[in-house]
Structure formats: structure tokens, C-alpha cells
GUVOLUM-365167 format. One record per atom (N, C-alpha, C, O): residue in one letter; x, y, z. Coordinates in steps of 0.001 Angstrom, whole numbers, padded with zeros to 6 digits, always signed. Each point is the difference from the previous one (the first is absolute). Layout:
<nodes>
AXYZ ...
</nodes>
This chain:
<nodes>
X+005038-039593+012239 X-000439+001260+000558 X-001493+000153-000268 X-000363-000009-001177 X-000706+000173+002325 X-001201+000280-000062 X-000247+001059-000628 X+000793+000936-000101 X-002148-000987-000481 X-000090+001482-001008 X-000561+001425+001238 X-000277+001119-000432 X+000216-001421+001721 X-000172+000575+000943 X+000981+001234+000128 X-000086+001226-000070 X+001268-002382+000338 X+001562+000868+000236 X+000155+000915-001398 X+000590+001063+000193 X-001006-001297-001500 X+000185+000874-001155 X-000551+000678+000580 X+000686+000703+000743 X-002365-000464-000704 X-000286+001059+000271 X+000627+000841+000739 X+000327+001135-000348 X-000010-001929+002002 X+000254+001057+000837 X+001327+000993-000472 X+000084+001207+000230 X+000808-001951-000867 X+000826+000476-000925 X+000298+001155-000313 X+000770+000913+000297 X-002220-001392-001516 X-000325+000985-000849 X-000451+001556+000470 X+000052+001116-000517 X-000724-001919+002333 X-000594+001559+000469 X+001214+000811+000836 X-000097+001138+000459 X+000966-001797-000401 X+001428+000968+000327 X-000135+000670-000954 X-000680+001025+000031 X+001306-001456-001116 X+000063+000619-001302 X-000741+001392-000087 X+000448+001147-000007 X-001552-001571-000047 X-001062+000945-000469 X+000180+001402+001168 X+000127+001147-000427 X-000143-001495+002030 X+000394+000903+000660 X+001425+001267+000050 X+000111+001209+000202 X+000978-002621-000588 X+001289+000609-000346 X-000161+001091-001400 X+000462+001141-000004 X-000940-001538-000726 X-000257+000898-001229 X-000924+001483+000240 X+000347+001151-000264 X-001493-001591+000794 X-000838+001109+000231 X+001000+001271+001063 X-000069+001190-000307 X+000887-001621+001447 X+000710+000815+000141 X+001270+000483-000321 X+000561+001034+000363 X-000251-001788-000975 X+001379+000408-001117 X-000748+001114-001060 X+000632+001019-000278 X-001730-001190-000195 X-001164+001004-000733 X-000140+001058+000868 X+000390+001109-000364 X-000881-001263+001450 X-000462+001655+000317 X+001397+000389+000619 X-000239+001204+000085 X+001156-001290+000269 X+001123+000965+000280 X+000558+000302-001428 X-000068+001197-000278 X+000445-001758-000409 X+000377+000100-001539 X-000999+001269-000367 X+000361+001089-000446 X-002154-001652+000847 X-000464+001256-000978 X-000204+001272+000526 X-000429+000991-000593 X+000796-001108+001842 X+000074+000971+000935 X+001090+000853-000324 X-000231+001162+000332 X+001336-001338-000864 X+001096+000363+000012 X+000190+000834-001229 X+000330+001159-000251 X-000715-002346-000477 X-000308+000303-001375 X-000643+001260-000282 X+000537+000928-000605 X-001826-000934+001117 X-001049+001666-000082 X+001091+000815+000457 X+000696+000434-000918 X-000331-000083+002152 X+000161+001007+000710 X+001336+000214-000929 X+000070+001168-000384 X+000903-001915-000031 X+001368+000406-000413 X-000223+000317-001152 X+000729+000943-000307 X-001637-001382-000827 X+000244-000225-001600 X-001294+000889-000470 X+000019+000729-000992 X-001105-000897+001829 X-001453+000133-000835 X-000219+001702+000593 X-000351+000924-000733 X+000565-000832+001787 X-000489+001053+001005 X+000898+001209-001351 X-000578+000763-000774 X+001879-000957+000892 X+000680+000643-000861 X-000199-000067-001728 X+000759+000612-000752 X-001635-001256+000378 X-000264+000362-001748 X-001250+000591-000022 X-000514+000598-000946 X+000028-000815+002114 X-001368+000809+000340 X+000253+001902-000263 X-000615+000953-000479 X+001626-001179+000999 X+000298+001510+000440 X+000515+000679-000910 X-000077+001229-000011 X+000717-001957-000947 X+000398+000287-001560 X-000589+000183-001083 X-000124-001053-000627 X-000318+001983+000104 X-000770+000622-001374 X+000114-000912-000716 X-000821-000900-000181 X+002047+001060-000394 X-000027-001200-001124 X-000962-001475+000101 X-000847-000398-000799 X+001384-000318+002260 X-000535-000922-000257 X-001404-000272+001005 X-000296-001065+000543 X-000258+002020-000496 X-001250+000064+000565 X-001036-000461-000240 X-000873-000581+000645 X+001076+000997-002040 X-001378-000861-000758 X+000113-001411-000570 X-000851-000697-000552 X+001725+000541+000744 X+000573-001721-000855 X+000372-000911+001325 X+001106-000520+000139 X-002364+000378+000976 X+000701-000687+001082 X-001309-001145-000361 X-000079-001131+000481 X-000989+001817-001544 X-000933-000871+000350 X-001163-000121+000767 X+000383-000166+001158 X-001912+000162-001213 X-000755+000620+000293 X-000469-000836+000817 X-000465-001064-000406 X+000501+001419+001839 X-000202-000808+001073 X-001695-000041+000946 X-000841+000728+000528 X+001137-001973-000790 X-002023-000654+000237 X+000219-000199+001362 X-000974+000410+000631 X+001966-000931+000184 X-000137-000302+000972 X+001570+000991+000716 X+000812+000649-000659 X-000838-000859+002120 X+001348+000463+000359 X+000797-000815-000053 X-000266-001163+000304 X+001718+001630-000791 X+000497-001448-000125 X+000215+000108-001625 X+001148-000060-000442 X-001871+000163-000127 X-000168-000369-001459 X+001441+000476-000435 X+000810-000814-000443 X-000577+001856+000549 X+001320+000726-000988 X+000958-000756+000513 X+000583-000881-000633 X-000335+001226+001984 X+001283-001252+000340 X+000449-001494-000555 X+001141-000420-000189 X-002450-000267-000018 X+000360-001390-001242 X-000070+000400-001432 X+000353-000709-000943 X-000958+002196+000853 X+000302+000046-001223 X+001123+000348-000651 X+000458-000287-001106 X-000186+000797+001783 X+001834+000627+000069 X+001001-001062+000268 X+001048+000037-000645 X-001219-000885+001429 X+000480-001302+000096 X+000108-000673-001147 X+001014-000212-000665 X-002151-000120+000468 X+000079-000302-000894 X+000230-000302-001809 X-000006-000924-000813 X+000157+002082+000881 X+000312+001274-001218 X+001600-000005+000117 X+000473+000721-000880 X+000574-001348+001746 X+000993-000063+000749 X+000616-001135-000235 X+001218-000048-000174 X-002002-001005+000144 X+000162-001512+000380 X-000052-000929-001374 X+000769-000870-000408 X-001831+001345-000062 X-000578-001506-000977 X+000965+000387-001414 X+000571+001090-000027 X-000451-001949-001001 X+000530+000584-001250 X-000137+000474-000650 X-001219-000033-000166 X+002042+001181-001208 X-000250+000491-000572 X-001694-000318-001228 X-000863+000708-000519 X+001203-002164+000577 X-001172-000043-001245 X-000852-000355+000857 X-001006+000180-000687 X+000716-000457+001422 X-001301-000293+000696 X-000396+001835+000983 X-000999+000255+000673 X+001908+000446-000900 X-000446+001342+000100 X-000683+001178-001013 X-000839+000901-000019 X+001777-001557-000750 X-000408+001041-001536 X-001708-000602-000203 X-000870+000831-000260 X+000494-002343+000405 X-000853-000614-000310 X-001234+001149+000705 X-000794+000824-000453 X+001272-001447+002089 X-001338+000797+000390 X+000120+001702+000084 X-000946+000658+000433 X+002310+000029-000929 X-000680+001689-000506 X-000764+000187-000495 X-000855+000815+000346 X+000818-001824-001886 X-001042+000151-001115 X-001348-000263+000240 X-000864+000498-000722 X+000492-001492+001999 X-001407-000355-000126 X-000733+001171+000609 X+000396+001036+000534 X-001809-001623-000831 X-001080+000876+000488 X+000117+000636+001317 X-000275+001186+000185 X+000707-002029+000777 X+000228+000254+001524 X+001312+000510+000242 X+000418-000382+001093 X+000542+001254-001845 X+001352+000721+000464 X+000169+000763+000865 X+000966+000348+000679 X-002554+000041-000772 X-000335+001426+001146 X+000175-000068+001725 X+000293+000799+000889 X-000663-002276-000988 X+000181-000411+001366 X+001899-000466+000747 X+000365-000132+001168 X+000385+000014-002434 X+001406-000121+000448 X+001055+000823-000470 X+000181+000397-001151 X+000575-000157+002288 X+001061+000972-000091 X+000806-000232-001815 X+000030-001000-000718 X+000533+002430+000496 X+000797-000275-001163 X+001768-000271+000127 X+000898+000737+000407 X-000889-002071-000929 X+001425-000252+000737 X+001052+000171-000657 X+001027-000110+000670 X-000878+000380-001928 X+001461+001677-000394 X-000308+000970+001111 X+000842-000307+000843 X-001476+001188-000402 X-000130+000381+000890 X+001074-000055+001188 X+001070+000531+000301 X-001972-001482+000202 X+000089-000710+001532 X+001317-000272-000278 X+000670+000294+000989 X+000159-000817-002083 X+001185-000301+000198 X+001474+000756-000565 X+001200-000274+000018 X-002200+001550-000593 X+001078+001582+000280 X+000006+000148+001076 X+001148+000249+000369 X-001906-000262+000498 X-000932+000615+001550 X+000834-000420+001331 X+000090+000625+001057 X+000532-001953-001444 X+000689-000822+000996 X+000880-000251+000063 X+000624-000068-001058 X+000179-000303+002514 X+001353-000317+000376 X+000082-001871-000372 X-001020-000674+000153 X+002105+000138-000550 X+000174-001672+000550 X-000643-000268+001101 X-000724-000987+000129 X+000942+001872+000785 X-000824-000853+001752 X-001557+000172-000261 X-000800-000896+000267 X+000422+002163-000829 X-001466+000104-000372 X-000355-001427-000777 X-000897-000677+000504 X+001500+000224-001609 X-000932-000965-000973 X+000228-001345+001255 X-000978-000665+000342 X+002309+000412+000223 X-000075-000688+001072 X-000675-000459+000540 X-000181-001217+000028 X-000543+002224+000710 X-001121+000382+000879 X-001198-000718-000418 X-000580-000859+000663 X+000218+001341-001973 X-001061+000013-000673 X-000154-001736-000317 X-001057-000592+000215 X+002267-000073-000746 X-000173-001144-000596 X-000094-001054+001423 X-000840-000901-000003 X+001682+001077+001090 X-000387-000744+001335 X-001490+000322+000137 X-000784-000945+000079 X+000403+002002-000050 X-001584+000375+000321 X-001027-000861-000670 X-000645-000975+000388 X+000692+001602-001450 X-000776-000713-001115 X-000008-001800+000542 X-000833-000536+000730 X+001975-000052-001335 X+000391-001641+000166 X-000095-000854+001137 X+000070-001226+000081 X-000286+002338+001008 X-000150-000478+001441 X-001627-000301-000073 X-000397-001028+000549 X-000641+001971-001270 X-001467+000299-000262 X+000165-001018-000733 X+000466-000830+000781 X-000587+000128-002265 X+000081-001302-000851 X-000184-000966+000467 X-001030-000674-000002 X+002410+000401+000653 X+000308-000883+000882 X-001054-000527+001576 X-000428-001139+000180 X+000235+002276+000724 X-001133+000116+000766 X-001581-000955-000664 X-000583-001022+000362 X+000431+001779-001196 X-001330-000301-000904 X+000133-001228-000209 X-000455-000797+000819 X+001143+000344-002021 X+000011-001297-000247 X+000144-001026+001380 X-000697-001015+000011 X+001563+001282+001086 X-000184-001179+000892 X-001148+000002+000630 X-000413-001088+000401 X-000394+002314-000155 X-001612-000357+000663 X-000811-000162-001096 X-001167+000065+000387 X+001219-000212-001348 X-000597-000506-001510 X+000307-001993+000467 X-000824-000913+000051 X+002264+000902+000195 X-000289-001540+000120 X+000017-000514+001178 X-000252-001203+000053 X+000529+001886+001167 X-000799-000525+001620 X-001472-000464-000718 X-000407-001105-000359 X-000246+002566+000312 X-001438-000479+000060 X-000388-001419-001250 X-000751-000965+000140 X+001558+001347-001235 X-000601-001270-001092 X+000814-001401+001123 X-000664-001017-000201 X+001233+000870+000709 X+000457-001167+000579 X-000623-000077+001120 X+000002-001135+000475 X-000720+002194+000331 X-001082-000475+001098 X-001195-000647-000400 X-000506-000970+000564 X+000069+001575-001598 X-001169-000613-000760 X-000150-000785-000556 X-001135-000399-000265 X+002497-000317-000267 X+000130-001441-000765 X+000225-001091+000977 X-000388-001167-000047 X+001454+002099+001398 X+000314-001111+000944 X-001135-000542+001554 X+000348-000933+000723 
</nodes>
């Protein structure tokens, strides 16, 4: 197999993912985020958003990754920027963290394969 056909492959991939991502995060906002927005409680713990967009992976993500690699980044300097996920996960239904962890993993996943299209265009 030519390293051609990987690529081209790979750029399914990368397409299939990016829209498996935006309906996921599409879905995701409007069903999960739109609604903790609107909630006192967790209003202020969504995470302080630099870009649009921001709270939705942060909440995702706050959703998704594990306990110790969560507790890790509460404590650091930069917590301010991500949702608090005791929170987020009083806050939510099963289909919500659902949501959140397809979202999120669909984004990872996305990234890393145009991380290695391009390193394999440039090597190949």
C-alpha cells in the first residue's frame, strides 16, 4: 500500500471526524450547555470562555476525561478557564455526559489525524 492511499485514508478520516464533531457539538451546546447556562448554580463553573465554543469543550470535557487527570487540572493555575466537573456531573443526565464524551473524542480524535496527514505530507 502506497503511503498516498494512507493519506488519502487518513483524509476520510479526518473529514468523517470533523463532522461527527460538529453535529455532536452542535447538539451537545444546544441540549446540555444552553441549559447549565441558564442555571444559577452552575453558571459560574462552566468556565471562562476566550473564544465561542470554549464552554462547550469545556464542559465536555469536564464530562469525559478522568477523575485524576481532573482533580489535577482544578488545582492548577489555569482552573479558571475550565468548567468544574462535580458540578457538571450533579448538572447532568447519562445522555448529557454521552453527548459530551462523543463530542469531546470525536475533537481528539479529529486533531490528532490532521496532526498526522500533515506530518506524513511533509515527510512523504
Amino acid at each position: 500500500m502506497a503511503l498516498d492511499d494512507i493519506i488519502f485514508g487518513l483524509g476520510f478520516l479526518v473529514l468523517g471526524s470533523g463532522f461527527v464533531w460538529a453535529v455532536f457539538m452542535f447538539a451537545f451546546g444546544v441540549i446540555t450547555v444552553r441549559r447549565l447556562r441558564k442555571h444559577p448554580e452552575t453558571r459560574g463553573c462552566l468556565g471562562f470562555p476566550l473564544l465561542p465554543g470554549w464552554e462547550i469543550m469545556s464542559v465536555a470535557a469536564a464530562l469525559s476525561l478522568p477523575g485524576f487527570i481532573l482533580r489535577g487540572r482544578e488545582r492548577g493555575p489555569m482552573s479558571m478557564f475550565r468548567a468544574d466537573s462535580a458540578t457538571m456531573y450533579r448538572h447532568t443526565s447519562l445522555l448529557d455526559r454521552l453527548l459530551g464524551r462523543i463530542c469531546y473524542w470525536a475533537h481528539i480524535i479529529g486533531f490528532v489525524s490532521i496532526m498526522t496527514v500533515v506530518a506524513l505530507q511533509r515527510w512523504g
